[in-house]
Every structure is written in structure tokens, then in C-alpha cells.
C-alpha positions in Angstrom: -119.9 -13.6 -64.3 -122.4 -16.2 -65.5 -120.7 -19.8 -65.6 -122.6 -20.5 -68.6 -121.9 -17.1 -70.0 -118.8 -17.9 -72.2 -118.8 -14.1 -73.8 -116.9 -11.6 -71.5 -117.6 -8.0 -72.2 -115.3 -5.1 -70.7 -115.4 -1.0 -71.2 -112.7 0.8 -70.6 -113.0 4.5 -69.7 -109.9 6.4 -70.1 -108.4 10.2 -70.3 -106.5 11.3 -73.7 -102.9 10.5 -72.9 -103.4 8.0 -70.1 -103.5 5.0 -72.6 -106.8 3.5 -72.7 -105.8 2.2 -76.2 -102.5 0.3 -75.2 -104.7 -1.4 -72.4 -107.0 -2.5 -74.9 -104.2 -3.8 -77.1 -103.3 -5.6 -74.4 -106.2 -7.3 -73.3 -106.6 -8.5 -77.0 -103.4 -9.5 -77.2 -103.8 -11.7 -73.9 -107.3 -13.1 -75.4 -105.2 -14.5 -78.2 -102.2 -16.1 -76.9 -105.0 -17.9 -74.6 -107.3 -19.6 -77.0 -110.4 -16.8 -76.8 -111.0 -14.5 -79.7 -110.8 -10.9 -79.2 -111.9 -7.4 -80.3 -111.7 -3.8 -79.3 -113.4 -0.7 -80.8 -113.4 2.5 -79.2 -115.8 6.0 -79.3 -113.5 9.0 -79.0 -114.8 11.7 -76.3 -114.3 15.4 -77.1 -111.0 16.7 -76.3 -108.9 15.1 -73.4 -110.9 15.7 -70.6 -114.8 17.5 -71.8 -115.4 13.2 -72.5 -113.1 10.4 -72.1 -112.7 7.6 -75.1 -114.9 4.7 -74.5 -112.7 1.2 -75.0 -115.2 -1.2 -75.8 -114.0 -5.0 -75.6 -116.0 -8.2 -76.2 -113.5 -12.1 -75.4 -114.7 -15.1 -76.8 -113.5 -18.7 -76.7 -111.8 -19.8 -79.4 -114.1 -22.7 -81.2 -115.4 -23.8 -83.9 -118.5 -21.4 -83.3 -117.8 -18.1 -85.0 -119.4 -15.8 -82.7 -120.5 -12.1 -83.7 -119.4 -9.6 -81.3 -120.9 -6.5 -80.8 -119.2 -2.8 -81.6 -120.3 -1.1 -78.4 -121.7 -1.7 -74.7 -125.4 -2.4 -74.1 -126.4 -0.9 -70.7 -127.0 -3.9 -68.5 -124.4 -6.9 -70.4 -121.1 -5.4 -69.2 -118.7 -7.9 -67.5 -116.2 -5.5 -66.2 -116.2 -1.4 -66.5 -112.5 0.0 -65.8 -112.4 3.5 -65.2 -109.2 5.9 -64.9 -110.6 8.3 -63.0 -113.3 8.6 -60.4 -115.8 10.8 -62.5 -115.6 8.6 -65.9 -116.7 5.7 -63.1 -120.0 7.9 -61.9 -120.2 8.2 -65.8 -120.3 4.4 -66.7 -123.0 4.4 -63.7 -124.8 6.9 -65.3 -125.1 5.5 -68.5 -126.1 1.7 -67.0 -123.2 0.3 -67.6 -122.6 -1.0 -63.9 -124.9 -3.3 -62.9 -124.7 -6.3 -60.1 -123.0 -8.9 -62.3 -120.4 -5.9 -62.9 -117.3 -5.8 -61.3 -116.1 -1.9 -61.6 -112.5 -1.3 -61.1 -112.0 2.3 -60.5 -109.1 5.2 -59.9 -110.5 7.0 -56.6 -108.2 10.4 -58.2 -109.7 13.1 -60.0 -108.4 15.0 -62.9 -111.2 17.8 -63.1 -113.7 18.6 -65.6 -113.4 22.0 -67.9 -116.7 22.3 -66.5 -115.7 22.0 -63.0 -112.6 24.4 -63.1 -114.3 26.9 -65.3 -117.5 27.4 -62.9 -117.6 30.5 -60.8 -118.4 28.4 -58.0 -117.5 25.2 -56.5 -118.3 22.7 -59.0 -116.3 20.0 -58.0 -118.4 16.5 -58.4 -118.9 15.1 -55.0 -116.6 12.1 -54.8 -118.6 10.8 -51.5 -121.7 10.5 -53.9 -119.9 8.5 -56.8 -118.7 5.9 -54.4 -121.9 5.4 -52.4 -123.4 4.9 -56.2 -120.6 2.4 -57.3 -121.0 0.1 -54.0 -124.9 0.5 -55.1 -124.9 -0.4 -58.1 -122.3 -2.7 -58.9 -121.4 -6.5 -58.0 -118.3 -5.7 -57.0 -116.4 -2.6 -56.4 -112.1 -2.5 -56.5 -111.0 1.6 -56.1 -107.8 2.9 -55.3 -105.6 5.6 -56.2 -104.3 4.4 -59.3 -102.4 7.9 -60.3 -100.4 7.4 -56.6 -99.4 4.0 -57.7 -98.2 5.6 -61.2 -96.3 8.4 -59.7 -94.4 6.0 -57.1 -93.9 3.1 -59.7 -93.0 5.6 -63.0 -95.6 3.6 -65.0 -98.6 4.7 -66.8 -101.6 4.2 -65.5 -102.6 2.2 -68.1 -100.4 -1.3 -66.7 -101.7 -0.3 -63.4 -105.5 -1.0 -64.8 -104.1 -4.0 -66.4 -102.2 -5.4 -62.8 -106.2 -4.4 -61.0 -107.8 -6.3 -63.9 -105.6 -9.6 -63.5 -105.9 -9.1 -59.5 -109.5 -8.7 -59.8 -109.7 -12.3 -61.6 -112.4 -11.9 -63.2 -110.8 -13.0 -66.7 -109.9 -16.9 -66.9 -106.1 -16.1 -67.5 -103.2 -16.7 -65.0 -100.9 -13.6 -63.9 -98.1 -14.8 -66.1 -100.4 -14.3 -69.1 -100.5 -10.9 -68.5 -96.9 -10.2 -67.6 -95.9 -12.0 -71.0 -98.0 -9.5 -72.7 -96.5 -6.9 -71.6 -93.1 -7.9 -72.0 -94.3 -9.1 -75.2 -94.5 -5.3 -76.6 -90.6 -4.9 -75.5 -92.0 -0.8 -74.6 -90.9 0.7 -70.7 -91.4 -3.0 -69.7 -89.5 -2.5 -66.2 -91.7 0.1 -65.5 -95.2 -1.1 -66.8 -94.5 -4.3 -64.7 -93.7 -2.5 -61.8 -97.5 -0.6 -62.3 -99.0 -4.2 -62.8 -97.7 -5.6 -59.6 -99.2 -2.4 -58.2 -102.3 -2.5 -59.4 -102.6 -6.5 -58.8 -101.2 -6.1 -55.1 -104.1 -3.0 -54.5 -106.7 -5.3 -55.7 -106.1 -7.6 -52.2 -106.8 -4.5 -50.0 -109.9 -2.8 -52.1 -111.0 0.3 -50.2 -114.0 2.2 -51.8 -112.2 5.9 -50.4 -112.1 9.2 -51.9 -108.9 11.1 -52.2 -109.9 14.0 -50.0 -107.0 13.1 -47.5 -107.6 14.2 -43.9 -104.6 16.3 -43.3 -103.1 16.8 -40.0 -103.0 20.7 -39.2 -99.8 22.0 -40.2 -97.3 22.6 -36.8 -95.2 26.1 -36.7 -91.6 26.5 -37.2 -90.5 29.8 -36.6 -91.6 31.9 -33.8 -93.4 34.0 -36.0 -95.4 31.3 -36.8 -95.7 30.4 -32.6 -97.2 33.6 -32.2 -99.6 33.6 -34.3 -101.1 30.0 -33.2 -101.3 31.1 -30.0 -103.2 33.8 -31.6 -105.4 31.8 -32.7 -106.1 29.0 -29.7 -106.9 32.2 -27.6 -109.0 34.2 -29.7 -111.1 32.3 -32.0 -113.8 29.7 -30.9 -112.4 25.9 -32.1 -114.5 25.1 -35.0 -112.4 27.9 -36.7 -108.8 27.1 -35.6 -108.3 24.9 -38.8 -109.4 27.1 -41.6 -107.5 30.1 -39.6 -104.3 28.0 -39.2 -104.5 27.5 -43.4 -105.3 31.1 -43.6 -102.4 32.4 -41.5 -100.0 29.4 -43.3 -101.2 31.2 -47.0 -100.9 34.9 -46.0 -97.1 34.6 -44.4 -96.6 32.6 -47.7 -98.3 35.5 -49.5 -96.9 38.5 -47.8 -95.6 38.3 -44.2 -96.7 37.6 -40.5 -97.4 41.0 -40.1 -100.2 40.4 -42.8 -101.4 37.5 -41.0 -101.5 39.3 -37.9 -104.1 41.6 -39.8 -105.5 38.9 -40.7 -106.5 37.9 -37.2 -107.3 40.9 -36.5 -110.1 41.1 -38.4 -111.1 38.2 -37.9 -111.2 39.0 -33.8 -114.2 42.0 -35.3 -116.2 38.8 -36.5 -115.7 36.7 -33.4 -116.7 39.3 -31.6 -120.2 39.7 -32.7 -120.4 35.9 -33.4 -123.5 34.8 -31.7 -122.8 31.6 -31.8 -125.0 30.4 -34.7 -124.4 27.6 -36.3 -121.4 26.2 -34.4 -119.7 30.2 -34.8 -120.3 29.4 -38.5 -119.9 32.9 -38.9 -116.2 33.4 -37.9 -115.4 30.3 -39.7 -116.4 31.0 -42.9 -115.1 34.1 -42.7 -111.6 32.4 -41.9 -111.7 31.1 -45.1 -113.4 33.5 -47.5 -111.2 36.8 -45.7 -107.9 34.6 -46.2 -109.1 34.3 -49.8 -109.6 37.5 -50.4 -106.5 38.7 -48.5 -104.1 36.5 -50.8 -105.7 38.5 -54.2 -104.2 37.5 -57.1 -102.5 40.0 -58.5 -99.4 40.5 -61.0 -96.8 39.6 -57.6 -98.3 36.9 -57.2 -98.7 35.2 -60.5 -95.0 36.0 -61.3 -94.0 35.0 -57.9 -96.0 31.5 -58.5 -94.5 31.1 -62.1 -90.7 30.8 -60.8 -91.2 28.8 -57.8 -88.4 25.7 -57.8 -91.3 24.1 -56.0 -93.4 24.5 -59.5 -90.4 23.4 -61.8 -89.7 20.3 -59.3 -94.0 19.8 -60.1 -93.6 19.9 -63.7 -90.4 17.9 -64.0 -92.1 15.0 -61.9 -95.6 15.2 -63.6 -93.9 15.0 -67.5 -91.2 12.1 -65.8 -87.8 14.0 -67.2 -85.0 11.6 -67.0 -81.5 13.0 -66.1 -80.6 13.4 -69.7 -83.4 15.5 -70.9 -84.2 19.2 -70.5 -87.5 21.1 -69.4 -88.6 23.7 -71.2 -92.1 25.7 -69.8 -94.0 28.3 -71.9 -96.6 30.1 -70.3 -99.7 32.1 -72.2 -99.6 35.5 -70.2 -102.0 38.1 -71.0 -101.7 41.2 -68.2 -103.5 44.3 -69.3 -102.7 47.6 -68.6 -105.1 47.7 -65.8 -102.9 44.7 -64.5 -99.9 47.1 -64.8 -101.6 49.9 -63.5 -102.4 48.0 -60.5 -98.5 47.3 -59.6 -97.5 50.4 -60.1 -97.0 52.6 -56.5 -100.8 54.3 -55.5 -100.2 57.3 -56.9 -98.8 57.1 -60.0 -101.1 53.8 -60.9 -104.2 55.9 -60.1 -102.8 58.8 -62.3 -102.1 56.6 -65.4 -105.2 54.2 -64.7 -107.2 57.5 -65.1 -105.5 59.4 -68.0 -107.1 58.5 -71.2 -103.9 59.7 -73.1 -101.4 58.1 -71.3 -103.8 54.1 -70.9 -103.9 55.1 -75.5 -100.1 55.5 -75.5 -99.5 52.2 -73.5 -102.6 49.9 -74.4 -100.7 48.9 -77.4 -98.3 47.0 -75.3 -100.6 45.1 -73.9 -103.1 44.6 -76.3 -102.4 41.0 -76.8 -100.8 38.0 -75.0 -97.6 36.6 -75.3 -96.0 32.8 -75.1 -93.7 33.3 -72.4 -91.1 30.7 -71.5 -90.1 30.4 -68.0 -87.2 28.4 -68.2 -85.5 31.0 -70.3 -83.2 32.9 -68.7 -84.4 36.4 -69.9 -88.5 35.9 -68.9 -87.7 34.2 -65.2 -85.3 37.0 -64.4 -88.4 39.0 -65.6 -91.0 37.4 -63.6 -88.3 37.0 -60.9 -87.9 40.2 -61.1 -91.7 41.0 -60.5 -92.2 38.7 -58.2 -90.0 40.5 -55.8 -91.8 43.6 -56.0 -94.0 41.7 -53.2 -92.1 43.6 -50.6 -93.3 46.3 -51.4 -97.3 45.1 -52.5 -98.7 47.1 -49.6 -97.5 50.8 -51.5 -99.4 49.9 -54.5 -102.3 50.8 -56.4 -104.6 47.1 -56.3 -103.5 46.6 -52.6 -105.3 49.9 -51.4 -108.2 49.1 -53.4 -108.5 45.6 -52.0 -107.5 46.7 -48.3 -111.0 49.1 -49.0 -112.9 47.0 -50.1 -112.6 44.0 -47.4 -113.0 46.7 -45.1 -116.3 47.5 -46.5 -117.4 43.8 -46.7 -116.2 43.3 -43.0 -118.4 46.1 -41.4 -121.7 44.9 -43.7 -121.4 41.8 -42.0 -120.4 43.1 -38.7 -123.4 45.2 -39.0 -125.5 43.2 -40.0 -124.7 40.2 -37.7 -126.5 42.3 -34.6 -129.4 41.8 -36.5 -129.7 39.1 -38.8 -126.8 36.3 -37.9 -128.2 34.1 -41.2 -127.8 37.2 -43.5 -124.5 38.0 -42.4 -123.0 34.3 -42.7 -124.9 34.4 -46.7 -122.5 37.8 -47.0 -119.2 36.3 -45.8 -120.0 33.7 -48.4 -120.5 36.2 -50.8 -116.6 36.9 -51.3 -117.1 33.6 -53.4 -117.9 35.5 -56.4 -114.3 37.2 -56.1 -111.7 34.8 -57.6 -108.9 34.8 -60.2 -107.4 38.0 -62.3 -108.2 40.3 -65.1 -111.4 40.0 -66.8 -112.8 37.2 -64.8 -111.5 38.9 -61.5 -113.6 41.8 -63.0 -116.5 39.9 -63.8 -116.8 38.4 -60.5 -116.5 42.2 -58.7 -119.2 43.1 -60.4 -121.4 40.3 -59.5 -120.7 40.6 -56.1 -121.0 44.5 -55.9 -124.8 43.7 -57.5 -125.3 40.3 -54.6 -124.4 42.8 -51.7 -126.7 45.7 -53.2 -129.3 43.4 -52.9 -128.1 42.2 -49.2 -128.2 45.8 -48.5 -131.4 47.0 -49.7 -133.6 44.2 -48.3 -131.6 43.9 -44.9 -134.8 45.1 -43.1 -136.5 42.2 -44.7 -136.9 38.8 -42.6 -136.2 36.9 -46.0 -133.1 38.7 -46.3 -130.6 35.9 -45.9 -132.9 33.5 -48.4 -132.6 36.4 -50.9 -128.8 37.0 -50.9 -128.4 33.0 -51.0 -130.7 32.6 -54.2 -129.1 35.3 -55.6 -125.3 34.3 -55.1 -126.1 30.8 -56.2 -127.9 32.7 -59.9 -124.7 35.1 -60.4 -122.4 31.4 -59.4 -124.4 29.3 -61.5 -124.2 32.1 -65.1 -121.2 33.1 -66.2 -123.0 35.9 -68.3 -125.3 37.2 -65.5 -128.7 36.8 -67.2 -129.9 34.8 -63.8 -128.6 37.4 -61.8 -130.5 40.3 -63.8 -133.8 38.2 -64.4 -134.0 37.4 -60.1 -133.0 41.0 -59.2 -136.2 42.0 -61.5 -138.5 39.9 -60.0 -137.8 40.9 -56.6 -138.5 44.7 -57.7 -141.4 43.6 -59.6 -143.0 41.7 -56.6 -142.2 44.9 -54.5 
């Protein structure tokens, strides 16, 4: 800051729940035990994470000079921006809040956007690009993963921005200032002092890094799992032996090793008319896309998922249950009766998928969805229950149709890799449109049975790979298909 500058002018950008407020509160509170004037408005987003509540805080000295203090930040006259999460600090850049006499203090975690998980594609904000922009832009730059520091300290994250903002020292206040403050309030004061000395200790080794961690591959265990890495050092070309080691890991977890073994299998078809293009791009991405589409989510699955003690163990830590308190978990479950029709054995889920009379008599049931709680003993032996049917997934009705249709995807790229290596890598990226269950699962089908008729009908063309690319990205990018429709009508039109 300015040495003449006696205002000090700090925004706050926080999640609902992660207590933005209290850490305003407390940064008033320490102005006034310390001879400056203080005041705090905020400017609530929408909902807890579509926009996070802007804290706006302006310290003055206490003199005889009665200053007036503004309501809300000017782009360009920020002191300090403190964001609880990496987005909200591309957000504060965004809106010229960070400038160079700025010192942003920043979570490097990200608690995603109902924009990002909702899009059909990947829509994940690219953490790489926020930090570049943060050491651009501001004067100085303190990130760390403050949501680690919470879950090993049991503190919100909240005295952990308070311990970074006394370590950061931008404000003219010692560090017992701010530990009297907070002992001051007489709330979880163990464990918000244990987050301030994190925070404060994290500010001496700043590290602008995204929390993509770099994970070593995973080692086997079993001699199942032996056999099917050496599977995979001998028959697939190295730039896909990672992606295929997490696709074997997902299947056994999904089904067996005799579906991972499949698995490989198919993927030896791809590497085997792998010309080599772009690094074997081609049997890469089809190690991840074919493991995708192999672990379908189905009614198994999301039952099996639902009971984990993994998930519970999740849950319990995430919500910080003490030893005297008891979890309770209600789900919102919706499966239609195609869901049902789809666990039932081949046969008879074809039969009762197809009879009008008999999908009238049962619709009712599932008409509408329920508030399941999972910690009851009736609904987990009931998804417990479910779950186990997964020994005997490969009998019924959705794993045939899936099993048909990979099989179909798998020879239109083998095909058309002979000819066209860039069209068939844009059709193993194609399973992309595939994801989740029910209506959206259904949504996506379609979309990528209309991508592929395209890929198809113009394979002859030498534009054909830029055609199933611009069309994938329209069918990823609207959710209601109008993109999709409007480019598949131009192309017949210019025809």
C-alpha cells in the first residue's frame, strides 16, 4: 500500500456457509481494539455457489477527521481482495478489483460452479488460466489450499483467511491482535486458532499452484490386478498406459477383472489400427472414453455408490460429526420404470419395457421421486440389496444394450481409422455426449446417435473430422439441441 494512503480497503469473496461474514466481523472488530475505525457491508450473490457474497471493508485511523467510507469496491482502489476459492479470485480479476498495489490472498481449491457441473461437456474453469491472471495482475499473489488446511485443522475456512491475512501483513496490526479477536468471540476458539496459525504459517511458503495433484499411477495388489498391468505394458503404446491403468482400476471396481480384461481387449482392436497420429492419440482417448462408457451408470451402480462405508466415512468428515452426534443421509431418488426395466433379466425387461399395458400398470409407482434416507435401516438394506444384483449385471436388459452399442461405436472408428485417423479420434470423443442416468443419459444418446449420423454420412468427405468436431462441441455446448439442429441444416443446405 501507499505510505501516505491512511484508508485500507479489503473485499472479501466468500461461498454461503464458509463464513465470509464472521471474517468481516472480525476484521472490524480488530480495527477497533486498535485505534482505526471500521466498516463492513456486504452484496449477497445468488444462492451458495451461482455468486458468492461480496464482503466489502473500508479501515480508517481513528482521529479527529471523520472520514466517509464508501459502501462498495471501486475497480482499481482495493488494498487487499481475499478469495475462498479459486474461481471467486478469477472473479475479483474480472471485475478489476486486482490491480498492482493489490495483494490477492487466494484458496487454490475449487468448489464447482452449477454451471460447470450442469454442462454436457467439460466445463470446468481452467485453474492454470486464473493463476497466470492473478501473478499478472496483482501486486502480490499468496495461494494455497486453504480447504486442506481446514480439513486437517477442523476450522472453518473463514480463520484460515484471517491467519493468511495477518501473515500477509499487509494491515498495521501485530499477530496477537488478531488471536485476541478471535478468542474474543469465545466460539470453537481451539479450533479457529488452530486454522489461523495455518493460514499465517502458509503465507511464508506462498506457491501460486493449482490443485490438480499429479498422482502417482496406482500399483496392483492382487494378481488379478498383476495380470492385467502386464496387459497393458505389452499391448498398448506408453502414452496410453495411464488412462488404461485408471480404466482397468474403475472397471474391476465396477464389475470384475474379467470385465477389464474385455476392456483391453477392445482396446487391443484400436491399437491395432492406431497409425500412430498424434502420439497414438487414438488408443488413448479411447482408453478413457471406452472405460467411461463401460462403467454406465445404471440402477447397480447408483445403489451400490449410495451404501459405500467409504461414502458415509466422506459425509461424516465433510459435515465434522463429533463422537456424540448421529448422521442421518436422505437421498432424492427418482428411477423410472425404464430404470427398472433395465435391471430386470434381458428377457423379461424387454417384454415389460415393450408392453404398453403392463409399463400403465407399473408407471404409477414410479411416477414421482422419493426422499430416501440411507442411514435407515430399511432403504440401505434396499439399496444394499440392489446393489448386489451387480453379479449378475451382465444377464440384464441395459447391459446388452450397452455391450451393442460400444460394439457399434468401436467398429465406426475402427473403420474409419484406415481412412481418416482425425475423423476417427473426433468419434472416440464422441462418447462424451453419453453421461449420467435417466433423462439426461437419454438426452445425451440421442445427441450422439445424431453426431455419429453425421460422422457417417460425410465420412467420404475430407472435412469430415472438422464436421463431427463442430458438431459435438453445438450438441455439448446446448442442452436443448437447437445448435445441433440449426448446424446439421446448414450442412444439408450447403449440399
Amino acid at each position: 500500500m501507499d505510505s501516505e494512503r491512511k484508508r485500507i480497503t479489503i473485499a472479501i469473496l466468500a461461498l454461503g456457509g464458509q463464513g465470509g461474514g464472521v471474517l468481516a466481523d472480525w476484521i472490524v472488530e480488530l480495527a477497533g481494539h486498535n485505534a482505526y475505525l471500521g466498516q463492513a457491508t456486504s452484496i449477497a450473490g445468488v444462492a451458495q455457489r451461482t455468486g458468492a457474497t461480496v464482503y466489502y471493508l473500508e479501515l480508517f485511523p481513528d482521529t479527529d477527521t471523520q472520514p466517509v467510507l464508501a459502501l462498495m469496491p471501486v475497480p482499481g482502489d482495493v488494498d487487499v481482495v481475499i478469495a475462498s476459492e479459486l474461481v471467486e479470485a478469477g472473479r475479483a480479476i474480472l471485475r478489476g478489483l486486482v490491480t498492482a498495489n493489490t495483494t490477492l490472498i487466494a484458496s487454490t481449491h475449487r468448489v464447482y460452479s452449477i454451471a460447470e457441473k450442469s454442462a454436457m461437456g467439460d466445463g470446468i474453469q481452467k485453474d492454470e488460466r486464473i493463476v497466470a491472471a492473478a501473478l499478472k495482475h496483482a501486486g502480490r499473489f499468496i495461494a494455497f489450499n486453504m480447504d486442506a488446511e481446514c480439513e486437517r485443522t477442523k476450522s472453518m475456512i473463514s480463520a484460515v483467511m484471517f491467519g493468511a491475512l495477518a501473515g500477509s501483513g499487509v494491515l498495521p496490526f501485530p499477530r496477537a491482535a488478531f488471536e485476541e479477536t478471535i478468542r474474543a468471540t469465545g466460539m470453537a476458539v481451539k479450533a479457529n486458532l488452530s486454522g489461523f496459525e495455518a493460514g499465517y504459517a502458509a503465507t511464508e511458503r506462498p506457491k501460486a499452484q493449482t490443485e490438480r495433484d499429479k498422482r502417482e499411477r496406482p500399483q496392483p495388489t492382487t494378481s488379478a490386478g498383476r495380470a492385467l498391468a502386464a496387459r497393458i505394458a505389452a499391448e498398448l503404446p506408453r502414452p496410453a498406459y495411464d488412462l488404461a491403468t485408471e480404466g482397468v482400476r474403475r472397471l474391476m471396481d465396477y464389475q470384475d477383472d474379467r470385465y477389464a480384461h474385455l476392456y483391453l481387449d477392445r482396446l487391443k482392436t484400436i491399437r491395432d489400427v492406431d497409425s500412430g497420429y498424434g502420439d497414438h492419440a487414438l488408443t488413448s482417448e479411447a482408453a478413457r472414453y471406452l472405460a467411461l462408457w463401460m462403467s454406465y451408470e445404471d440402477a447397480i451402480r447408483v445403489a451400490d455408490l449410495k451404501t459405500r462405508t467409504s461414502r458415509f466415512a466422506r459425509v461424516r468428515d465433510e459435515v465434522q460429526l463429533s463422537s456424540s452426534q448421529l448422521l442421518g443421509v436422505t437421498e432424492y431418488m427418482h428411477p423410472r420404470i425404464e430404470e427398472i426395466c433395465d435391471t430386470l433379466p434381458r428377457a423379461l425387461g424387454a417384454a415389460v419395457s415393450s408392453s404398453k399395458a403392463t409399463r400403465r400398470l407399473l408407471g404409477g409407482f414410479f411416477s414421482r421421486g422419493r426422499y430416501v434416507k440411507t442411514t435407515s435401516i430399511g432403504w440401505f438394506l434396499v439399496l444394499h440389496a440392489l446393489a448386489s444384483l451387480r453379479r449378475w449385471r451382465r444377464g440384464t436388459l441395459r447391459y446388452h444394450k450397452e455391450q451393442a452399442r460400444i460394439e457399434k461405436w468401436i467398429e465406426l472408428v475402427v473403420r474409419t481409422a484406415s481412412i481418416d485417423p482425425p475423423a476417427a479420434l473426433e468419434i472416440v470423443e464422441c462418447q462424451r455426449l453419453i453421461k449420467g442416468y435417466g433423462a439426461t443419459f437419454e438426452h445425451g444418446l440421442r445427441n450422439y446417435e445424431a453426431v455419429i449420423g453425421l460422422a457417417q454420412k460425410f465420412r467420404a468427405r475430407p472435412d469430415c473430422a472438422a464436421i463431427i468436431r463442430t458438431a459435438r462441441e453445438a450438441a455439448l455446448d446446448d442442452e436443448n439441441g437447437e445448435a445441433l439442429s440449426a448446424m446439421t441444416a446448414g450442412i444439408a443446405g450447403a449440399m
